[in-house]
matplotlib code that plots the C-alpha trace (Angstrom):
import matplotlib.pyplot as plt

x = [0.5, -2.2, -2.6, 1.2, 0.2, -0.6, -4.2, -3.0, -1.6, -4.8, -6.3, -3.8, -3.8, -7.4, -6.9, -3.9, -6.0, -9.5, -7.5, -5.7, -8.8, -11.0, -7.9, -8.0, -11.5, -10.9, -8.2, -10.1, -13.3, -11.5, -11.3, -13.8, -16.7, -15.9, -12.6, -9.5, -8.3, -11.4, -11.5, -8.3, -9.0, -11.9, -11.0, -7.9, -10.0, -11.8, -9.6, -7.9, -11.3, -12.1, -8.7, -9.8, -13.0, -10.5, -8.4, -11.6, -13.2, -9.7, -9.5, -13.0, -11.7, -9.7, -12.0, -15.3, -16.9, -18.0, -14.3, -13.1, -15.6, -14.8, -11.3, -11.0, -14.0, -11.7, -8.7, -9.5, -11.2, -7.8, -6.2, -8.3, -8.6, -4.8, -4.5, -7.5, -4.8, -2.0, -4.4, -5.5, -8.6, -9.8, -9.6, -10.9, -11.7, -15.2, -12.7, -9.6, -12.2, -13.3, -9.8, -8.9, -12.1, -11.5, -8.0, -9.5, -11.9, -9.2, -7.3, -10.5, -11.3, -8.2, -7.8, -11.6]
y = [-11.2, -12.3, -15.7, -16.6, -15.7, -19.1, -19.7, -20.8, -16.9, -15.3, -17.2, -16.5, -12.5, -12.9, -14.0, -11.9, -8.8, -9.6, -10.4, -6.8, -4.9, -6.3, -5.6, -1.8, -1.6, -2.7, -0.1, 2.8, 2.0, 3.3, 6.9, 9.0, 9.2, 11.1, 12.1, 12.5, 9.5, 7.1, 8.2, 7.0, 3.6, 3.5, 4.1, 1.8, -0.7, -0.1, -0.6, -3.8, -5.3, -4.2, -6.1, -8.8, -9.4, -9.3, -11.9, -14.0, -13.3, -14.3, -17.7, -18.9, -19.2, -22.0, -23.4, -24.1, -21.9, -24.5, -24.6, -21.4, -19.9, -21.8, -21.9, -18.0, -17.1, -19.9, -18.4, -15.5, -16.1, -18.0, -14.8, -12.6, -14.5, -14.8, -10.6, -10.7, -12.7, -10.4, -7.6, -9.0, -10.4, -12.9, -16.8, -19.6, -23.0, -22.3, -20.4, -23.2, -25.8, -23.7, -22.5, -26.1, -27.3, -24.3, -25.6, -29.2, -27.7, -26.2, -29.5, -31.3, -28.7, -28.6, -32.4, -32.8]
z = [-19.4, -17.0, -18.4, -17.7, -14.3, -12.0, -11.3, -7.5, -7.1, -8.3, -5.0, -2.7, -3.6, -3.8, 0.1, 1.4, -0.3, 1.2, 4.5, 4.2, 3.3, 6.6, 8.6, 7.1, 8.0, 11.3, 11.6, 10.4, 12.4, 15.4, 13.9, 13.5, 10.7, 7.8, 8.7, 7.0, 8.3, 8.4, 4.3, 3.7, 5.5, 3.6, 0.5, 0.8, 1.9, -1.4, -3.6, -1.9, -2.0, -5.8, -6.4, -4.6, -6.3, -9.7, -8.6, -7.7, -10.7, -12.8, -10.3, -11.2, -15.6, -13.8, -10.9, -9.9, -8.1, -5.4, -4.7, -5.2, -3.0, 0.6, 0.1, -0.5, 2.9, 4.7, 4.1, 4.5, 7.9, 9.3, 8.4, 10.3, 13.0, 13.2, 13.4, 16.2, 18.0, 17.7, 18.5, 21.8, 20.9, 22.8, 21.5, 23.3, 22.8, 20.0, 17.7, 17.8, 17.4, 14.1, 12.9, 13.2, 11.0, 8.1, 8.3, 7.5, 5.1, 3.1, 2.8, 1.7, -0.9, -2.0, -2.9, -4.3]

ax = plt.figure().add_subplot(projection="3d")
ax.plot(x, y, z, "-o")
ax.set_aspect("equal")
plt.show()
């Protein structure tokens, strides 16, 4: 079953999973240590990260690893940065500059 599966899909759920588990984190940093709460964030996080690190691990049988690699942390950064923005954080000019070159890195790495 997993090798009718598209190598492109094990990097994008290798991104959108990363993506979700930082945003988890983020979530459950605002509760406090060791309760119910933080534990669940936590260990969601977890998990989305431990099926993250599959879907890497299945996308490198197909690519190298010198591509794989930027294109997931790229990806992955656009994402987050795009839920700072909807959570209010602030973005100015430094982090459009550097949304725009990940953006420009991705293309390049793509077509290499």
């Amino acid at each position: 079953m997993i090798t009718k599966i598209s190598p492109v899909a094990y990097i994008i759920a290798g991104i959108a999973s990363t993506s979700i588990a930082q945003v988890g984190l983020k979530i459950g940093s605002s509760s406090e240590v060791l309760s119910k709460r933080w534990l669940m964030y936590l260990c969601a996080s977890g998990i989305t990260y431990l099926f993250s690190f599959v879907c890497y691990y299945l996308a490198l049988r197909h690519y190298d690893v010198s591509k794989i690699s930027p294109i997931m942390m790229i990806g992955t950064m656009l994402i987050i940065t795009m839920y700072g923005f909807y959570s209010g954080e602030n973005i100015n000019g430094m982090r459009m500059a550097g949304i725009a070159l990940a953006i420009s890195c991705i293309v390049v790495m793509s077509n290499s």
